[in-house]
C-alpha positions as CSV (number, residue, x, y, z in Angstrom):
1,X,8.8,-10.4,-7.1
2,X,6.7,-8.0,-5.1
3,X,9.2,-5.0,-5.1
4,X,9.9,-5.7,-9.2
5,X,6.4,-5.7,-10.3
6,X,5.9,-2.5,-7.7
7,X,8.7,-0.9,-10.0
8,X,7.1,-1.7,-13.5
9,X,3.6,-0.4,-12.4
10,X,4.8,3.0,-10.2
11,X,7.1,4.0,-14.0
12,X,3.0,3.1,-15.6
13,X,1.3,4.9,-13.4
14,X,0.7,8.7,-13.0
15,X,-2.2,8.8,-9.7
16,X,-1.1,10.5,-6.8
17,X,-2.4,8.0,-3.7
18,X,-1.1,10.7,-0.7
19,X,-3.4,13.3,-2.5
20,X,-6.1,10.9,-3.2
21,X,-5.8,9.3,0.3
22,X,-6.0,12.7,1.7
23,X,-8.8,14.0,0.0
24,X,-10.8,11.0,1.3
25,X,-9.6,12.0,4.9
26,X,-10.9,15.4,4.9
27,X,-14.2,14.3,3.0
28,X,-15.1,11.3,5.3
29,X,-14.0,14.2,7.9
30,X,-16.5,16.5,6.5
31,X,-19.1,13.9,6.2
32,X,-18.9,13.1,10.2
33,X,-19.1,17.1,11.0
34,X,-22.3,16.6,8.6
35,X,-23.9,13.4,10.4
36,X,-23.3,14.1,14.1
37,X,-20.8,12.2,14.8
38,X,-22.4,9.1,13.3
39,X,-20.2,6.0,14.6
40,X,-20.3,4.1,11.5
41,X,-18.3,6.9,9.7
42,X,-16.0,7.5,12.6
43,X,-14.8,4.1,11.4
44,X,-14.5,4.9,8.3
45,X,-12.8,7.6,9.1
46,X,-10.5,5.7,11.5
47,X,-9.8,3.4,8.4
48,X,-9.0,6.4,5.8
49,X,-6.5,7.5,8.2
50,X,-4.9,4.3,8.0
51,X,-4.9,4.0,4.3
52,X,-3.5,7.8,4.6
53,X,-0.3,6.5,6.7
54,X,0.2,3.4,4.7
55,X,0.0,5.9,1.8
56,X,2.6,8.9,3.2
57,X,5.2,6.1,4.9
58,X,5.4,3.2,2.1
59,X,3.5,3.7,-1.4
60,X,4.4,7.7,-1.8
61,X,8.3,7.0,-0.6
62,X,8.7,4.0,-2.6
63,X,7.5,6.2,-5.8
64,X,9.8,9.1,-5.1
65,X,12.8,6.2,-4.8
66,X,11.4,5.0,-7.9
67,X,11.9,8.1,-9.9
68,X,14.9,9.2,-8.5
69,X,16.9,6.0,-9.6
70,X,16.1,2.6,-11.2
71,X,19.2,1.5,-9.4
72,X,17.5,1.5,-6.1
73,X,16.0,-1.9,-6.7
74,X,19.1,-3.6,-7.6
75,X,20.3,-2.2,-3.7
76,X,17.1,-2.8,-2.0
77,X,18.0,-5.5,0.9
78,X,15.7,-8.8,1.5
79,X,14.4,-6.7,4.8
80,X,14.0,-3.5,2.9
81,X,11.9,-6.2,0.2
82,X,9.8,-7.6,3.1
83,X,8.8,-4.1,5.2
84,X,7.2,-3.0,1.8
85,X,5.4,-6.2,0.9
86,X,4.2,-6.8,4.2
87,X,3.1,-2.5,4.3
88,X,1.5,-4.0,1.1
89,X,-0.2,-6.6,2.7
90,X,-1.6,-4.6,5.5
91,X,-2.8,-1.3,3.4
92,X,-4.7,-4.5,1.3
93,X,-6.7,-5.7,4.2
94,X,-7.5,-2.4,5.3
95,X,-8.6,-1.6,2.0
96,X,-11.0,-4.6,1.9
97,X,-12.1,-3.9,5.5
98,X,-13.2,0.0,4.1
99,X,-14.6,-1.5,1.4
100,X,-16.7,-3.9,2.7
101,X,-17.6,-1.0,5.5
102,X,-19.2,1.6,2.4
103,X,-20.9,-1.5,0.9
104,X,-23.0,-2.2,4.0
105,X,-24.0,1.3,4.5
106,X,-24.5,2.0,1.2
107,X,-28.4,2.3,1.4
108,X,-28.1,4.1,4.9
109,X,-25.9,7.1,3.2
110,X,-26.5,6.7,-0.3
111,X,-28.8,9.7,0.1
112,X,-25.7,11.8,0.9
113,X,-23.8,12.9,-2.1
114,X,-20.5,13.5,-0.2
115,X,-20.5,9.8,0.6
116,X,-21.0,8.7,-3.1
117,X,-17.9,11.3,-3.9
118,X,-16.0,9.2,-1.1
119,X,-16.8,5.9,-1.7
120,X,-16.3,6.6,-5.4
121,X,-13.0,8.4,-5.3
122,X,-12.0,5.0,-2.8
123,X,-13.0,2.4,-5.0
124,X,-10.9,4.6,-7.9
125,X,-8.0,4.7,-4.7
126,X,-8.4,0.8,-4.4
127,X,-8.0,-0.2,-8.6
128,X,-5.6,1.6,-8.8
129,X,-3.4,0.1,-5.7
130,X,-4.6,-3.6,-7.1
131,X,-3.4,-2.8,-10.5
132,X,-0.1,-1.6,-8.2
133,X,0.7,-4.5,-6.5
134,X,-0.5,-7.0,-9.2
């Protein structure tokens, strides 16, 4: 049910999550070069990466197959259905985990507009994969 209502949305939905993803990697990298080293956004950091993965190996693949044939989901085996749903799953908690990260350190880097641009352009990064998946 997953995969189908992963079809419907990626035909709805023109947002470009490797680009996104990897403007958020070189601005949280940015934002450490900035801050010393500061360990709460080498986290952060650690966790945009992962997003970025998640974003190059499942949701950016999955859209190209998407676009290249609506037949693809008709041959898509069970295993093929669970690898994404569970990549699904996982880029999810991460999310959560990132977002839950900027919200407690809001007040200590609110100060820096770079931060506001990242945690921004994330929130916009995490809408749109909920609207994806749901």
């Amino acid at each position: 049910m997953l995969i189908i209502n992963l079809y419907n949305s990626f035909l709805c939905l023109e947002y470009s999550f490797k680009n996104t993803s990897d403007f958020l990697r070189k601005n949280v990298r940015q934002l450490i070069d900035e801050t010393d080293f500061n360990e709460i956004l080498i986290q952060l950091y650690e966790y945009i990466c992962i997003i970025y993965g998640y974003a190059c190996s499942t949701i950016h693949p999955l859209n190209e197959l998407i676009q290249q044939s609506n037949e693809y989901f008709n041959l898509m085996n069970q295993s093929e259905r669970r690898l994404y749903s569970n990549n699904f799953n996982d880029i999810t908690q991460i999310c959560e985990s990132t977002k839950t990260l900027l919200q407690l350190n809001k007040d200590k880097f609110s100060h820096i507009q770079l931060y506001l641009t990242v945690a921004n352009s994330f929130y916009q990064f995490f809408d749109k994969l909920k609207v994806l998946i749901n």
